[in-house]
N, C-alpha and C positions, 0 to 999 in steps of 0.2 A: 551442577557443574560450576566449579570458581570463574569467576571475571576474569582471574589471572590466567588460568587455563583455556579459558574462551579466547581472550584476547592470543594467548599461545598459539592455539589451532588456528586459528583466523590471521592474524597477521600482518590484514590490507586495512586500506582503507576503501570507504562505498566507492569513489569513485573510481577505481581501479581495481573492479573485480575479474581474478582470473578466471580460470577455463576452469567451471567445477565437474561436469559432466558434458559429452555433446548432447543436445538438446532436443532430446525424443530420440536419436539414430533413425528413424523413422519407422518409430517403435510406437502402437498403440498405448492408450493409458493402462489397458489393463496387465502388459509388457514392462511397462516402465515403471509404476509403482510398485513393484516387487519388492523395494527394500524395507515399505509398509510392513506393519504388522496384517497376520491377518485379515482380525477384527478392520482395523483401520483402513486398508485395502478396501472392504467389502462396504464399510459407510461412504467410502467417496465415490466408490463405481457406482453403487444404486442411490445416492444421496447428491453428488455433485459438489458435497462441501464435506469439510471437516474443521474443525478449530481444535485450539486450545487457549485456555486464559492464564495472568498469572500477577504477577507485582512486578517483572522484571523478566528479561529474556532468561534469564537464567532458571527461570519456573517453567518454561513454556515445552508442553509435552512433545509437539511433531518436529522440533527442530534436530533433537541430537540423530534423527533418523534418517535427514533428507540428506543426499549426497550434494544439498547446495547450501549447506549449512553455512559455507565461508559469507554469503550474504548479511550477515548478524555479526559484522566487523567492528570494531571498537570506535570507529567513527557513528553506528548508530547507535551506541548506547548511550544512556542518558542517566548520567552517575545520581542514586537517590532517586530513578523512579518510583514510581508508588502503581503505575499501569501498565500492564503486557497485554498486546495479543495478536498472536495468530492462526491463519488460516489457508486449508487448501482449497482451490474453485476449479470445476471441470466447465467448457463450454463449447460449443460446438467449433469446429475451425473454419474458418471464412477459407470459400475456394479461390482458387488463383496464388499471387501472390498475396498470402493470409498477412506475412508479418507488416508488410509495407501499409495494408491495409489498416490493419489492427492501430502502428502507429500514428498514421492517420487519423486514427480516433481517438487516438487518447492524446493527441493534442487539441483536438478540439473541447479547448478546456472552460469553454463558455456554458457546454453541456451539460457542467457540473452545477449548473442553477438549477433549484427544483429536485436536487436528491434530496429523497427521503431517510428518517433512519427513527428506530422505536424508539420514543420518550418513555425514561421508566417513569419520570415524576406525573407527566401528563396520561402515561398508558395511554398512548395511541402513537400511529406513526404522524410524524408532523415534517413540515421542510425545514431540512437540515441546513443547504447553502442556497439564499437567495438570490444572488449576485455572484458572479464570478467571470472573470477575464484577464486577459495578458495584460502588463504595465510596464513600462522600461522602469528599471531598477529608481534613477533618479525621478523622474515623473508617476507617482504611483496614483494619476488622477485620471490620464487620460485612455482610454481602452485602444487595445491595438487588438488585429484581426490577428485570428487564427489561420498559420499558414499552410499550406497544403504540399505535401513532398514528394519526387517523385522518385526517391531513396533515402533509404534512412542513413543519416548522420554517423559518427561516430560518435560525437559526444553533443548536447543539446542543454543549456543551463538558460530557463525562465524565470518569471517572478510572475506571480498570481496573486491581482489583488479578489478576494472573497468578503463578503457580507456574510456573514454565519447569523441562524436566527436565534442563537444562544451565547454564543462568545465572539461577538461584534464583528467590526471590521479590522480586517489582518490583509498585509503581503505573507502569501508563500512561496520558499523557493522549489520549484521541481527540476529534477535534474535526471535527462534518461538519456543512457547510456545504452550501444548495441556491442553485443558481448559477440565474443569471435565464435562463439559453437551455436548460434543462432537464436539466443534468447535475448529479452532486452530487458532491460532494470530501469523502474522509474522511482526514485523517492522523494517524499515531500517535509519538510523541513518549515516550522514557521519560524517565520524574523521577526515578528513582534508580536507581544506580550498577548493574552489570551486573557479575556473578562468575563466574569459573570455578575452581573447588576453590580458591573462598575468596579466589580472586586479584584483584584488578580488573583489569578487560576493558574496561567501556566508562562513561566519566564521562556523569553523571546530564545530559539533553538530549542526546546526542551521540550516539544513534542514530533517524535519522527516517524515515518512510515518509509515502509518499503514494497515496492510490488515486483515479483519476477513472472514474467510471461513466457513460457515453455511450448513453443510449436509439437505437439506431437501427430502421430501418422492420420489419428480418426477427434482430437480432439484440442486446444489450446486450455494449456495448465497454467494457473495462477496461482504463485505463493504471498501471502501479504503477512507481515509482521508489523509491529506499532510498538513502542514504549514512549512512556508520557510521564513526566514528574509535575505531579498538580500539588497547589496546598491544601492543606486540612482547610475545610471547609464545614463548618458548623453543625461536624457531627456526621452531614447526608455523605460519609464514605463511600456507601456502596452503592446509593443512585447515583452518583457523579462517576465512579471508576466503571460503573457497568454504562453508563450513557456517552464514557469516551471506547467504549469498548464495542458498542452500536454504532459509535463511528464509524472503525474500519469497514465494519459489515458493509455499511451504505457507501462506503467508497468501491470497495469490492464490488457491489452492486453496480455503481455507477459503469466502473471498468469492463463486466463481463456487460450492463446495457451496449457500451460500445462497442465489445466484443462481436455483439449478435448483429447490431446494426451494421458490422461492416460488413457482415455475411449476407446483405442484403443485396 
Protein backbone atom coordinates (compact mmCIF):
# COMPACT_ATOMS: atom_id res chain seq x y z
CA UNK A 1 0.00 0.00 0.00
CA UNK A 2 1.37 3.68 -1.07
CA UNK A 3 1.90 6.41 1.76
CA UNK A 4 -0.16 8.40 -0.51
CA UNK A 5 -3.01 5.95 -0.42
CA UNK A 6 -2.44 5.25 3.26
CA UNK A 7 -2.41 8.74 4.04
CA UNK A 8 -5.93 8.74 1.60
CA UNK A 9 -7.62 6.09 3.72
CA UNK A 10 -6.64 7.46 7.02
CA UNK A 11 -6.96 11.11 6.87
CA UNK A 12 -6.71 12.13 10.67
CA UNK A 13 -4.39 12.86 12.74
CA UNK A 14 -3.36 10.50 16.22
CA UNK A 15 -4.78 12.71 18.16
CA UNK A 16 -8.31 12.79 16.80
CA UNK A 17 -9.00 9.45 16.07
CA UNK A 18 -12.62 8.69 14.93
CA UNK A 19 -15.01 6.04 15.63
CA UNK A 20 -13.45 2.85 13.81
CA UNK A 21 -15.43 0.01 15.04
CA UNK A 22 -17.65 0.00 18.54
CA UNK A 23 -15.22 -1.69 20.79
CA UNK A 24 -16.00 -5.52 21.19
CA UNK A 25 -20.20 -4.74 21.12
CA UNK A 26 -19.79 -7.03 23.84
CA UNK A 27 -18.58 -9.46 21.52
CA UNK A 28 -16.07 -12.11 22.70
CA UNK A 29 -12.53 -12.37 21.03
CA UNK A 30 -13.35 -15.27 19.23
CA UNK A 31 -16.63 -12.97 17.78
CA UNK A 32 -14.75 -10.01 17.05
CA UNK A 33 -11.64 -11.24 15.28
CA UNK A 34 -13.50 -12.64 12.33
CA UNK A 35 -12.19 -10.27 9.98
CA UNK A 36 -8.77 -12.42 10.80
CA UNK A 37 -7.69 -14.65 8.27
CA UNK A 38 -8.23 -17.95 9.40
CA UNK A 39 -4.86 -19.13 10.02
CA UNK A 40 -4.34 -15.69 11.92
CA UNK A 41 -7.58 -15.99 14.03
CA UNK A 42 -6.34 -19.47 15.20
CA UNK A 43 -2.57 -18.20 16.32
CA UNK A 44 -4.09 -15.36 18.45
CA UNK A 45 -6.94 -17.37 20.17
CA UNK A 46 -4.49 -20.31 21.28
CA UNK A 47 -1.21 -18.11 21.18
CA UNK A 48 -2.52 -14.72 22.78
CA UNK A 49 -0.18 -12.88 20.30
CA UNK A 50 0.38 -12.40 16.83
CA UNK A 51 2.93 -9.84 14.99
CA UNK A 52 4.29 -8.84 11.99
CA UNK A 53 7.66 -7.08 11.06
CA UNK A 54 8.66 -4.73 8.29
CA UNK A 55 10.89 -1.48 7.30
CA UNK A 56 7.87 0.83 7.32
CA UNK A 57 3.92 0.52 8.08
CA UNK A 58 3.51 0.00 4.86
CA UNK A 59 5.25 -3.57 4.98
CA UNK A 60 3.42 -4.55 7.97
CA UNK A 61 1.10 -7.63 7.42
CA UNK A 62 -1.98 -7.41 10.19
CA UNK A 63 -2.88 -3.91 9.52
CA UNK A 64 -4.70 -3.73 6.02
CA UNK A 65 -7.08 -6.34 7.91
CA UNK A 66 -8.03 -4.73 11.18
CA UNK A 67 -11.09 -2.54 11.06
CA UNK A 68 -8.86 -0.01 13.14
CA UNK A 69 -6.52 0.50 10.72
CA UNK A 70 -7.25 4.42 10.57
CA UNK A 71 -4.83 4.25 13.85
CA UNK A 72 -1.57 4.15 11.26
CA UNK A 73 -2.42 7.98 10.49
CA UNK A 74 0.12 10.12 8.85
CA UNK A 75 0.88 11.71 11.97
CA UNK A 76 2.57 8.31 13.04
CA UNK A 77 4.53 7.77 10.28
CA UNK A 78 8.01 8.46 10.19
CA UNK A 79 9.14 9.57 6.58
CA UNK A 80 12.47 7.30 5.82
CA UNK A 81 11.96 4.75 8.37
CA UNK A 82 14.12 1.89 8.22
CA UNK A 83 11.76 -0.13 11.48
CA UNK A 84 8.15 -1.39 11.49
CA UNK A 85 6.32 -3.42 13.89
CA UNK A 86 3.46 -4.67 14.88
CA UNK A 87 1.35 -6.66 16.95
CA UNK A 88 -1.91 -8.22 18.44
CA UNK A 89 -2.07 -9.24 22.44
CA UNK A 90 -5.10 -10.95 24.04
CA UNK A 91 -5.40 -10.74 27.96
CA UNK A 92 -7.67 -11.47 30.40
CA UNK A 93 -10.28 -8.47 31.29
CA UNK A 94 -10.08 -7.05 34.79
CA UNK A 95 -13.72 -7.35 36.35
CA UNK A 96 -15.68 -4.34 37.24
CA UNK A 97 -15.07 -1.27 35.77
CA UNK A 98 -12.11 -3.04 33.54
CA UNK A 99 -11.25 0.31 31.41
CA UNK A 100 -11.02 2.70 34.42
CA UNK A 101 -8.92 0.17 35.77
CA UNK A 102 -6.69 -0.64 33.02
CA UNK A 103 -6.01 3.26 32.79
CA UNK A 104 -5.07 3.36 35.87
CA UNK A 105 -2.45 1.26 35.13
CA UNK A 106 -0.94 2.44 32.47
CA UNK A 107 -0.47 5.50 34.03
CA UNK A 108 1.37 4.32 36.41
CA UNK A 109 4.33 4.92 34.39
CA UNK A 110 7.02 4.56 37.02
CA UNK A 111 6.18 0.76 36.51
CA UNK A 112 7.87 0.86 33.42
CA UNK A 113 11.40 0.59 35.43
CA UNK A 114 12.65 -2.91 35.30
CA UNK A 115 10.94 -4.05 31.73
CA UNK A 116 12.65 -6.47 30.37
CA UNK A 117 13.23 -7.13 26.49
CA UNK A 118 15.76 -9.90 24.51
CA UNK A 119 19.16 -8.60 23.71
CA UNK A 120 20.04 -10.04 20.28
CA UNK A 121 23.80 -8.83 20.77
CA UNK A 122 23.96 -10.13 24.41
CA UNK A 123 21.31 -13.19 23.77
CA UNK A 124 19.73 -13.00 27.01
CA UNK A 125 16.91 -10.95 28.20
CA UNK A 126 18.43 -7.87 30.11
CA UNK A 127 16.56 -4.60 31.66
CA UNK A 128 15.38 -2.61 29.11
CA UNK A 129 14.23 0.90 31.17
CA UNK A 130 15.88 1.57 34.41
CA UNK A 131 14.40 4.61 35.58
CA UNK A 132 11.27 5.94 34.43
CA UNK A 133 8.76 8.69 35.65
CA UNK A 134 6.49 11.74 35.06
CA UNK A 135 8.38 15.27 34.64
CA UNK A 136 6.62 18.70 33.91
CA UNK A 137 7.60 19.45 30.34
CA UNK A 138 9.95 22.49 31.51
CA UNK A 139 11.53 20.70 34.60
CA UNK A 140 12.66 17.42 33.23
CA UNK A 141 14.63 16.62 36.77
CA UNK A 142 12.34 16.57 39.24
CA UNK A 143 9.86 13.35 39.41
CA UNK A 144 6.30 13.91 39.93
CA UNK A 145 3.80 11.02 41.31
CA UNK A 146 1.59 9.12 39.44
CA UNK A 147 -1.97 10.18 39.75
CA UNK A 148 -4.80 8.02 40.30
CA UNK A 149 -8.28 8.73 38.51
CA UNK A 150 -11.48 8.28 39.26
CA UNK A 151 -12.63 8.60 35.43
CA UNK A 152 -11.05 8.65 32.51
CA UNK A 153 -10.13 11.91 30.73
CA UNK A 154 -10.76 12.84 27.42
CA UNK A 155 -7.68 13.68 26.38
CA UNK A 156 -4.37 13.28 28.78
CA UNK A 157 -0.71 14.68 27.31
CA UNK A 158 2.61 13.69 29.78
CA UNK A 159 6.15 13.88 29.46
CA UNK A 160 8.15 10.76 30.69
CA UNK A 161 11.57 11.27 31.61
CA UNK A 162 13.19 7.30 31.10
CA UNK A 163 16.94 6.02 31.68
CA UNK A 164 17.12 3.23 28.93
CA UNK A 165 20.15 0.75 29.58
CA UNK A 166 21.06 1.05 25.92
CA UNK A 167 20.06 4.40 24.43
CA UNK A 168 20.47 6.66 27.58
CA UNK A 169 18.49 9.27 29.01
CA UNK A 170 15.37 10.75 27.05
CA UNK A 171 11.99 12.69 27.88
CA UNK A 172 9.02 10.93 26.17
CA UNK A 173 5.86 12.34 25.19
CA UNK A 174 2.66 9.97 25.95
CA UNK A 175 -0.48 10.98 25.03
CA UNK A 176 -3.89 8.90 25.71
CA UNK A 177 -6.68 9.53 24.49
CA UNK A 178 -10.39 7.87 25.34
CA UNK A 179 -12.18 7.08 22.20
CA UNK A 180 -16.15 7.54 22.09
CA UNK A 181 -16.89 3.60 21.22
CA UNK A 182 -14.98 2.56 24.44
CA UNK A 183 -11.41 1.95 23.40
CA UNK A 184 -8.39 4.11 24.51
CA UNK A 185 -5.15 5.00 22.55
CA UNK A 186 -2.01 5.68 24.17
CA UNK A 187 1.21 6.71 21.95
CA UNK A 188 4.66 7.42 22.72
CA UNK A 189 6.76 9.70 20.86
CA UNK A 190 10.53 10.56 21.91
CA UNK A 191 11.62 14.41 22.08
CA UNK A 192 14.97 13.83 22.19
CA UNK A 193 17.68 12.25 20.24
CA UNK A 194 18.30 8.59 21.06
CA UNK A 195 22.28 7.14 21.59
CA UNK A 196 24.14 4.40 21.51
CA UNK A 197 27.79 4.69 22.98
CA UNK A 198 27.30 8.20 22.46
CA UNK A 199 26.46 7.85 18.80
CA UNK A 200 23.16 9.15 17.42
CA UNK A 201 20.71 6.54 16.50
CA UNK A 202 17.48 7.97 16.40
CA UNK A 203 16.54 12.00 15.74
CA UNK A 204 14.23 13.51 18.45
CA UNK A 205 10.26 12.57 17.12
CA UNK A 206 11.51 9.72 14.88
CA UNK A 207 10.66 6.96 16.89
CA UNK A 208 6.61 6.31 17.58
CA UNK A 209 4.46 3.73 19.07
CA UNK A 210 1.08 3.28 19.30
CA UNK A 211 -1.07 1.11 21.51
CA UNK A 212 -5.12 0.58 21.17
CA UNK A 213 -6.75 -1.21 24.16
CA UNK A 214 -10.12 -2.92 23.03
CA UNK A 215 -12.51 -3.90 26.01
CA UNK A 216 -14.03 -7.09 24.74
CA UNK A 217 -16.95 -9.34 26.27
CA UNK A 218 -14.31 -12.37 27.79
CA UNK A 219 -11.13 -10.66 27.01
CA UNK A 220 -9.11 -6.93 26.64
CA UNK A 221 -7.37 -6.73 22.98
CA UNK A 222 -4.24 -4.81 22.50
CA UNK A 223 -2.95 -3.42 19.01
CA UNK A 224 0.65 -2.04 19.06
CA UNK A 225 2.40 -0.67 16.18
CA UNK A 226 6.01 1.19 16.06
CA UNK A 227 8.05 2.69 13.22
CA UNK A 228 11.54 4.16 13.91
CA UNK A 229 14.03 5.82 11.50
CA UNK A 230 17.55 4.72 13.04
CA UNK A 231 20.99 5.53 11.21
CA UNK A 232 23.11 3.08 9.63
CA UNK A 233 25.13 1.87 12.23
CA UNK A 234 28.42 0.00 11.34
CA UNK A 235 26.93 -2.70 9.47
CA UNK A 236 24.94 -4.43 12.72
CA UNK A 237 21.56 -3.72 10.52
CA UNK A 238 19.80 -6.53 11.68
CA UNK A 239 20.71 -6.63 15.50
CA UNK A 240 19.79 -3.09 15.91
CA UNK A 241 16.33 -3.09 13.72
CA UNK A 242 15.52 -6.55 15.52
CA UNK A 243 16.60 -5.11 19.22
CA UNK A 244 14.19 -1.86 18.33
CA UNK A 245 11.76 -4.34 17.36
CA UNK A 246 12.05 -6.44 21.00
CA UNK A 247 11.27 -3.11 22.05
CA UNK A 248 7.66 -3.12 21.41
CA UNK A 249 7.33 -6.67 22.51
CA UNK A 250 8.61 -5.47 26.04
CA UNK A 251 6.28 -2.59 26.06
CA UNK A 252 3.55 -4.69 25.04
CA UNK A 253 4.64 -6.81 27.84
CA UNK A 254 4.89 -4.23 30.23
CA UNK A 255 1.20 -3.02 29.21
CA UNK A 256 -0.69 -6.46 29.42
CA UNK A 257 1.73 -6.85 33.13
CA UNK A 258 -0.49 -3.91 33.94
CA UNK A 259 -3.32 -5.43 32.36
CA UNK A 260 -3.29 -8.50 34.58
CA UNK A 261 -2.35 -6.45 37.77
CA UNK A 262 -5.42 -4.51 37.57
CA UNK A 263 -7.33 -7.62 37.39
CA UNK A 264 -6.16 -8.20 40.76
Amino acid sequence: MKKSRLATLLGITLGFIPLFMAAGDGRSAEQYFTFLSSADRTTLLTKGELGSSGSDLESLRLAPQLPFEKILAAEITVPGSTVAQEGLYLFDRPSGDAMLKIYNALNAVKSMAGTQYYSLSQKKMETLILESYRVDPKDKKTPLADPQFTEIPALQEISVFQKDNRLGNGVTKVLYQRQADGSLTLTMTNLEALTYFFVPLVAPGEMKMVFVVIPLADKIAVYAAMEVKTARFFGLEHSKDENFRNRLRALAGWLGKQIGAASR
